[in-house]
C-alpha positions in Angstrom: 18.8 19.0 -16.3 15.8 19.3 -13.9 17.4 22.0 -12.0 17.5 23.9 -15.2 13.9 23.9 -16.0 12.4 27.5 -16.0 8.8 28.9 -15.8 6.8 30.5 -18.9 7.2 34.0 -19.7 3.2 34.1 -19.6 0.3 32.9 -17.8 -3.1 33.0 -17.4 -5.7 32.0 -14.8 -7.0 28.6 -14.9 -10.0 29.0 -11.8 -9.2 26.6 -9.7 -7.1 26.5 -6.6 -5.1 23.3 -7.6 -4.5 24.3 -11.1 -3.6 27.9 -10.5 -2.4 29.9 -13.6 -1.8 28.1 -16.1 1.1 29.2 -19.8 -1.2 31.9 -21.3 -0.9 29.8 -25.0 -2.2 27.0 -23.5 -6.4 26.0 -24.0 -8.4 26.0 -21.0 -11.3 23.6 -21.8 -14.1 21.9 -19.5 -13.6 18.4 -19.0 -15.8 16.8 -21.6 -13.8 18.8 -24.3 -10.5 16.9 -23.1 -12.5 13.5 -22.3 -15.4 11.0 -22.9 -16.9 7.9 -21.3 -16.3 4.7 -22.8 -19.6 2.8 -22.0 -19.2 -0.4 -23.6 -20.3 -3.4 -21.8 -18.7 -7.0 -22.1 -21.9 -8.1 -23.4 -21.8 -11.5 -25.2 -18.0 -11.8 -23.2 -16.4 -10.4 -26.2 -13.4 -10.2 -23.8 -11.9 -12.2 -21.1 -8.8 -10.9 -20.0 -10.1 -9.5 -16.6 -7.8 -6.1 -15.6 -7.3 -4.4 -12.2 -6.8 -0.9 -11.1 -3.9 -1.1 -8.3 -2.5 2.1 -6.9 -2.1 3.5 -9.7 -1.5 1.2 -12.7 -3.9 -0.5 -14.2 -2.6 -4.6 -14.4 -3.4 -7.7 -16.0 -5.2 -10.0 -12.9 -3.9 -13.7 -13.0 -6.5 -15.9 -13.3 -6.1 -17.6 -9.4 -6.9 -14.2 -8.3 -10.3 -14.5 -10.1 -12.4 -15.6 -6.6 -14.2 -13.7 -3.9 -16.4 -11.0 -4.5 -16.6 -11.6 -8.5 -19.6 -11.3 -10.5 -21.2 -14.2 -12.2 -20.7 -13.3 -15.4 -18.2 -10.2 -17.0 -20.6 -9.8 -19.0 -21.2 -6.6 -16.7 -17.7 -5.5 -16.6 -16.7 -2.6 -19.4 -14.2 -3.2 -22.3 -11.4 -0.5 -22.1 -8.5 -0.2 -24.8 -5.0 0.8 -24.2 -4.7 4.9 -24.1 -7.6 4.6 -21.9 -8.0 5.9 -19.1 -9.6 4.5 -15.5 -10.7 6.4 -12.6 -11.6 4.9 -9.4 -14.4 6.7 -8.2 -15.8 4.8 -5.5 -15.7 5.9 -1.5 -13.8 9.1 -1.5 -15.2 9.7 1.5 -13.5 7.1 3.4 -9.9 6.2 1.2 -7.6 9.4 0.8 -4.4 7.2 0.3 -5.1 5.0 -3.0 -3.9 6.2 -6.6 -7.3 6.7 -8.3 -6.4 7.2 -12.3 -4.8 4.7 -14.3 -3.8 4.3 -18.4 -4.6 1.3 -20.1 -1.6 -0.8 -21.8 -3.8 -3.9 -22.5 -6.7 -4.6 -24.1 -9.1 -6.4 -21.8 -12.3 -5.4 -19.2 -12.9 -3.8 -16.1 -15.6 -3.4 -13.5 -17.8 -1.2 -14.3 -17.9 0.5 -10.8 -15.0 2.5 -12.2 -15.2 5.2 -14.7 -13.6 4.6 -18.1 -12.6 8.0 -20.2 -11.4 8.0 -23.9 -8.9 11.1 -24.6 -10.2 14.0 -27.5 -8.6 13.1 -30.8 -6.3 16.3 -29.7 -4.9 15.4 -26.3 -2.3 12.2 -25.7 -3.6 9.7 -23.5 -0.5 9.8 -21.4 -0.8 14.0 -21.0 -4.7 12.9 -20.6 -3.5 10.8 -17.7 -0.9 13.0 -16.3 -3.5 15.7 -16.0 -6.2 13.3 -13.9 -3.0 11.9 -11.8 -2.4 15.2 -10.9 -5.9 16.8 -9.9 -5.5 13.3 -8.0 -2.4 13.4 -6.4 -3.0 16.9 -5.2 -6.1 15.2 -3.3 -8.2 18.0 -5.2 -10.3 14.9 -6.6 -12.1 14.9 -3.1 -13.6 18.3 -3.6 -16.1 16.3 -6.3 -18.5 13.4 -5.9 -22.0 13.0 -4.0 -23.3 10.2 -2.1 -23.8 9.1 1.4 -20.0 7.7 0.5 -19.1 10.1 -1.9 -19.0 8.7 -5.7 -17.7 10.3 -8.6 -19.3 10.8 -12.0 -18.4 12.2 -15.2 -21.0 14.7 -14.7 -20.0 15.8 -11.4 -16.3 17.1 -12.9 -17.4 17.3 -16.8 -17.0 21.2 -16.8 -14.1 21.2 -14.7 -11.3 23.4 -16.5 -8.5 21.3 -18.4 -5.4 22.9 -19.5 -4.4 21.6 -22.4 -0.9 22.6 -24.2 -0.5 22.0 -28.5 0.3 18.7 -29.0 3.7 18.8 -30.1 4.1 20.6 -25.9 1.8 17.3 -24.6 4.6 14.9 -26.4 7.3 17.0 -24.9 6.2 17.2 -21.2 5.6 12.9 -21.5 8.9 12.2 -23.2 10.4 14.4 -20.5 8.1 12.8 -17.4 9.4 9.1 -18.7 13.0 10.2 -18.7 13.1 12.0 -15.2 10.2 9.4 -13.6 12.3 6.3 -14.7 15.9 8.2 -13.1 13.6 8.4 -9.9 11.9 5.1 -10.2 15.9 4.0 -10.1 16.7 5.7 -7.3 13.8 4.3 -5.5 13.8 1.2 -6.2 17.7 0.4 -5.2 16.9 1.7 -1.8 13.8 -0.7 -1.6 16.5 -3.3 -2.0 19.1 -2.2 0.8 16.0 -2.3 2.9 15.3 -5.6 2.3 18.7 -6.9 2.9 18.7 -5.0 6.0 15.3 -6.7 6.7 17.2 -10.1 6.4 19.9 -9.2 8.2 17.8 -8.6 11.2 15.7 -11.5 11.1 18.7 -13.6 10.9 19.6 -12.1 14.4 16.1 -12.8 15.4 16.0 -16.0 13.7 19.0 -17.5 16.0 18.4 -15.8 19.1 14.5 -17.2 19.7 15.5 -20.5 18.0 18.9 -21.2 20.1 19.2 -18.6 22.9 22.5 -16.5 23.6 24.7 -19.2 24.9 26.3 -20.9 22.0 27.2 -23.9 24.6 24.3 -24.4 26.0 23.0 -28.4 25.9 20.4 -29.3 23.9 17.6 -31.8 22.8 15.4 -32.8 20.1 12.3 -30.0 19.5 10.1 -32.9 18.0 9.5 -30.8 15.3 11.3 -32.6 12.3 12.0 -28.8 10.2 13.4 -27.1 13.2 16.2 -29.6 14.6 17.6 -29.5 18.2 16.8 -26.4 20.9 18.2 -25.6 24.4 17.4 -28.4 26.6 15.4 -26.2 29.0 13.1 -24.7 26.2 9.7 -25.7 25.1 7.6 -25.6 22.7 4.2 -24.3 24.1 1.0 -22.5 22.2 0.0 -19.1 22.3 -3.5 -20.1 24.0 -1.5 -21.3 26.9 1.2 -18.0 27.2 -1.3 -15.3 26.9 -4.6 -14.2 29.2 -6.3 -13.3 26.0 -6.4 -13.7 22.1 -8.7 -11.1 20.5 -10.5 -11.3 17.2 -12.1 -8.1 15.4 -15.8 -8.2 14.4 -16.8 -8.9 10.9 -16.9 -5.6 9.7 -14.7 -2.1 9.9 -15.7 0.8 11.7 -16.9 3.5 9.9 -15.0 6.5 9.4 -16.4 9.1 11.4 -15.0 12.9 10.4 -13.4 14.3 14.0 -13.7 11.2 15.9 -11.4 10.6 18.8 -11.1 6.8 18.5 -9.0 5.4 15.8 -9.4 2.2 13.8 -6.0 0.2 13.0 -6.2 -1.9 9.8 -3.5 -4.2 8.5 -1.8 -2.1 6.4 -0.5 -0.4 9.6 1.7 -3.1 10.2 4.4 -4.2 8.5 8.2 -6.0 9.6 7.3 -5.8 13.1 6.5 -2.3 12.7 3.5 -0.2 13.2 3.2 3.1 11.0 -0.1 5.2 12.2 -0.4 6.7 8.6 -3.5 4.8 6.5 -5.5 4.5 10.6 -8.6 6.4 10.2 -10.9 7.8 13.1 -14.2 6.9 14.4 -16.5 7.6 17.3 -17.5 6.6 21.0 -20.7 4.6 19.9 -18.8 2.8 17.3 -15.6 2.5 19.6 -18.0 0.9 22.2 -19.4 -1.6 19.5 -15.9 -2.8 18.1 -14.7 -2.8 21.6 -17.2 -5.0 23.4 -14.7 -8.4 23.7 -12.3 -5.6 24.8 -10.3 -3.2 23.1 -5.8 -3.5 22.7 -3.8 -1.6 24.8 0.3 -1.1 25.5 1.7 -4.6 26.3 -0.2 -6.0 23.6 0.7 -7.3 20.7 -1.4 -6.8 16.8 -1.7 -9.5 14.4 -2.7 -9.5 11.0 -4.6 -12.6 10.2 -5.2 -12.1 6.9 -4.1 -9.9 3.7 -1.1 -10.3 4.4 -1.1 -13.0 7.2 0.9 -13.2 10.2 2.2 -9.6 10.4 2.2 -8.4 13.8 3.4 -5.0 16.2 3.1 -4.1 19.7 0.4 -2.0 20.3 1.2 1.9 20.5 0.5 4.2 22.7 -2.1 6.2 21.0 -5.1 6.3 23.1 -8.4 4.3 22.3 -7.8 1.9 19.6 -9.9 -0.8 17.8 -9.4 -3.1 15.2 -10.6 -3.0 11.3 -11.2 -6.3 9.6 -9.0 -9.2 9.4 -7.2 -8.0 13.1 -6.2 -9.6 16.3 -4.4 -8.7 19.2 -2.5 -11.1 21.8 -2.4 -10.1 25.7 0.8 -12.3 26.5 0.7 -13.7 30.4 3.5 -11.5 31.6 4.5 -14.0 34.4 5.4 -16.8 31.5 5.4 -14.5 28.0 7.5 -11.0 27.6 5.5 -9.2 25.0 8.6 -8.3 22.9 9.8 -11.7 23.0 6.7 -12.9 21.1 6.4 -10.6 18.6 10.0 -11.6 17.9 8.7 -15.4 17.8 6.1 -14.6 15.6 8.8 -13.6 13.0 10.9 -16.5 14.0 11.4 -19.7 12.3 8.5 -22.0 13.9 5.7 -19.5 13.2 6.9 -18.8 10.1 6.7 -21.9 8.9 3.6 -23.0 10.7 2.1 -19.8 9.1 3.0 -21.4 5.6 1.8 -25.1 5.9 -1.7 -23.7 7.8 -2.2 -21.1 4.5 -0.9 -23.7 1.8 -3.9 -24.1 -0.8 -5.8 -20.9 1.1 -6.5 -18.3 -1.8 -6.9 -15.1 0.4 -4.0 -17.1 2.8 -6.3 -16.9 5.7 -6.0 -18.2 9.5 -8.4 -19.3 11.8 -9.1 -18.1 15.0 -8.4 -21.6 16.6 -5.2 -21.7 14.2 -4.1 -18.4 15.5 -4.7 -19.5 19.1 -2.6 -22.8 18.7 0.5 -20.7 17.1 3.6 -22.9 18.5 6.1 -20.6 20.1 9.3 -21.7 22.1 9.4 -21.0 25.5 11.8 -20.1 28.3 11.9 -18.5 31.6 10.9 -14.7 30.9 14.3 -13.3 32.7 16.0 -15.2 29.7 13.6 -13.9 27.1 14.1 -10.3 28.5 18.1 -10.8 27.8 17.3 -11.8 24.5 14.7 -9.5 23.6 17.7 -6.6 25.2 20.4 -8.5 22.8 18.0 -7.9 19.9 17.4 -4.3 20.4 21.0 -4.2 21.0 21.9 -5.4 17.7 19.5 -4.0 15.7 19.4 -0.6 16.5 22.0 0.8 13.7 20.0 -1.6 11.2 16.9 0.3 12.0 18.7 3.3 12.5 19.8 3.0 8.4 16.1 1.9 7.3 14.8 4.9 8.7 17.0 6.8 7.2 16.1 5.2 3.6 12.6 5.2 4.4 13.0 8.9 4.7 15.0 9.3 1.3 12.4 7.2 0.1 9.3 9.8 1.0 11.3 12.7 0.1 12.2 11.4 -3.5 8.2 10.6 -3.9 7.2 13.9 -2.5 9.4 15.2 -5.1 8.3 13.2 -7.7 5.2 14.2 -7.2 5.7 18.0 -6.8 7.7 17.7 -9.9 4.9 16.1 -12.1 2.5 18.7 -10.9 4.5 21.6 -11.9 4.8 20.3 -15.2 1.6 19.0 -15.9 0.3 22.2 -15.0 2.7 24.2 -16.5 4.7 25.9 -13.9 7.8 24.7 -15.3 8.8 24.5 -19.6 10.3 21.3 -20.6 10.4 22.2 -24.1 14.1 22.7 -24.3 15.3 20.0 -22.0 12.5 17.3 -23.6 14.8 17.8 -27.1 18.0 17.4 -25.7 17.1 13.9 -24.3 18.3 10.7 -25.8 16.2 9.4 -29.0 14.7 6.7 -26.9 13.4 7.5 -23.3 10.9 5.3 -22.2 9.5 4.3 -18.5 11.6 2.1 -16.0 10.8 -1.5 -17.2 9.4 -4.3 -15.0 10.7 -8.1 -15.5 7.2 -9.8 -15.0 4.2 -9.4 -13.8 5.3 -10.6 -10.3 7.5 -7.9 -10.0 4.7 -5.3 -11.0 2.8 -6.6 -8.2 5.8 -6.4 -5.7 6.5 -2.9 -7.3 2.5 -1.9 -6.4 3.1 -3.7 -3.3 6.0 -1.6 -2.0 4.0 1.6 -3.6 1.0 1.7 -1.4 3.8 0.6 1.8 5.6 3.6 0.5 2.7 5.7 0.4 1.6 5.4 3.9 4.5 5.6 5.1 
């Protein structure tokens, strides 16, 4: 059905790049003739269930989530009602990855650092949304805003032309969007899962390998650690302070992105399964480079480690020239005499960190480690010319499994990519889903969510996916 879809017979210029031409019967409006603010405060705390823009869908925020950087009272935040519409309009300078629009489905408030629109008695809230997610999407968005960090106001895109089809067209193009985004949603997600089973299966490798070793025969002893039973009798169990020449921290702050800079800053969300992806790094320059480097900056041999949000994911460190680390970073410089650098990021997905991760976090609410907890991670140990067989065994085994995520990973981009492209040519009227919109089913309606755990792992694997 989507390979059927056809353009207009007639079109029109809209002005903008982005936009291009636009079905000749459809309105051209500024913005303020498609939206208005919604400016009402939670004054008196009228309302208390506290929402949350995340890549783009707005969510309900649990209640343990509610600590940090909160006010002291909501009674600053801004009501919003669902068919409402958020924009997050903060830093476009630095952040070209995150979904910024987002349609209300509950009733509740929002900070107020965001921009809240109601829809024109004559456009749909979800067309309304579809149109914003697109100028968005097509990263057009950046073009707007003032500021040393570049925020957005309604005035700054209020006379920004909207194209704006009859209403009956609006219901079409969203009852079409919800059938073909939920078949692609589908699609997406049940690669997601083969991924994660091949994640398991290659941790289980990893898991028996750095726990037992390669001989199946070989004798062994107690470990002294009650959850992780017997290991080979010529192992130890020894701390990272003692198998590595150095254990780096970051600096309390990130470096500041710097337009054509030549140094680039790594930040968590670089890593992920062992794993380093370069997309969602950002640049800098030498005088910041020299600042964030002064305890010493990671190099090859190395090994990252993300000690917070989400803890305890770690990567060797790539060959990409002069790197240093954003907030919540670390690297370990292994000893290579007593530590192969492989062999310990393997370790720090095995078993004993693992678990030592979880009892050190248990009751954090950010799940947060120490400097002092990192440095006294508990890894096992044996002679490196054994760890080089296993870390060689490893890559051995894993290669087809990586091999096939790869490969899914890449489906995965493409089938965003297209959903994307497909969105904007609708939205924008490059393609007419009249027809095809009244030949759907009597119900279509977006790929449901069990709970609101799997929203968040859904968000989760979005914004992985996305910088990907």
């Amino acid at each position: 059905m989507i390979g059927d879809l056809k353009p207009y017979s007639d079109y029109k210029d809209a002005g903008l790049p982005w936009l291009g031409q636009v079905p000749a019967h459809w309105d051209l409006r500024p913005a303020f003739g498609a939206y208005e603010p919604n400016r009402e405060l939670n004054r008196g705390m009228k309302e208390k269930t506290v929402l949350s823009l995340s890549y783009g869908r707005i969510i309900i925020k649990p209640p343990e989530k509610l600590r940090g950087l909160v006010p002291e009272s909501f009674e600053t935040y801004q009501i919003v009602n669902p068919g409402d519409l958020v924009l997050r309009t903060t830093d476009l300078q630095n952040d070209h990855t995150s979904l910024r629009v987002g349609i209300v489905r509950d009733r509740g408030i929002i900070t107020s650092a965001y921009l809240a629109l109601h829809v024109k008695p004559d456009v749909l809230p979800e067309f309304g949304f579809q149109f914003l997610n697109v100028w968005d999407a097509s990263k057009a968005i950046y073009g707007y805003g003032s500021g040393l960090r570049q925020n957005l106001d309604f005035s700054h895109f209020k006379r920004m032309p909207v194209a704006v089809p009859p209403e009956a067209e609006q219901a079409a193009i969203v009852r079409f969007l919800d059938w073909a985004n939920g078949r692609l949603d589908r699609a997406i997600r049940a690669k997601r899962k083969v991924i994660a089973l091949l994640n398991e299966q290659k941790q289980a490798i990893i898991h028996r390998v750095v726990t037992r070793g390669l001989d199946p025969d070989v004798p062994l002893k107690p470990s002294g650690i009650p959850w992780l039973g017997d290991i080979p009798h010529h192992w130890e169990v020894r701390r990272a302070k003692q198998l590595c020449k150095a254990i780096i921290d970051c600096k309390n702050r990130t470096p500041e992105l710097v337009d054509g800079g030549d140094y680039t800053v790594v930040r968590t969300t670089n890593i992920r399964n062992g794993r380093f992806n370069p997309k969602g790094s950002f640049p800098t320059d030498r005088s910041n480079y020299a600042i964030w480097t002064q305890r010493g900056a990671p190099r090859q041999g190395d090994v990252f480690f993300t000690r917070e949000a989400p803890v305890g994911e770690a990567c060797l460190v790539p060959n990409l020239g002069n790197l240093c680390m954003g907030q919540r970073m670390m690297y370990f410089r292994p000893d290579t005499a007593a530590l192969n650098a492989n062999f310990l990021l393997h370790s720090i997905y095995g078993p004993i960190v693992r678990r030592y991760i979880e009892i050190e976090v248990n009751g954090s609410t950010v799940g947060h480690l120490r400097l002092g907890q990192v440095t006294g991670l508990p890894l096992l140990w044996c002679p490196v010319d054994e760890q080089e067989r296993i870390v060689s065994f490893v890559e051995t085994e894993s290669r087809p499994i990586d091999v096939t995520i790869s490969r899914l990973e890449r489906e995965i981009e493409l089938l965003r990519e297209y959903r994307t492209r497909l969105v904007a040519d609708i939205v924008t009227g490059k393609l007419d889903v009249r027809d095809a919109a009244a030949q759907l089913p009597a119900e279509v309606a977006p790929e449901a969510v069990e709970d609101e755990a799997e929203i968040v792992d859904e968000l989760d694997a979005e914004a992985e996916d996305a910088a990907v």
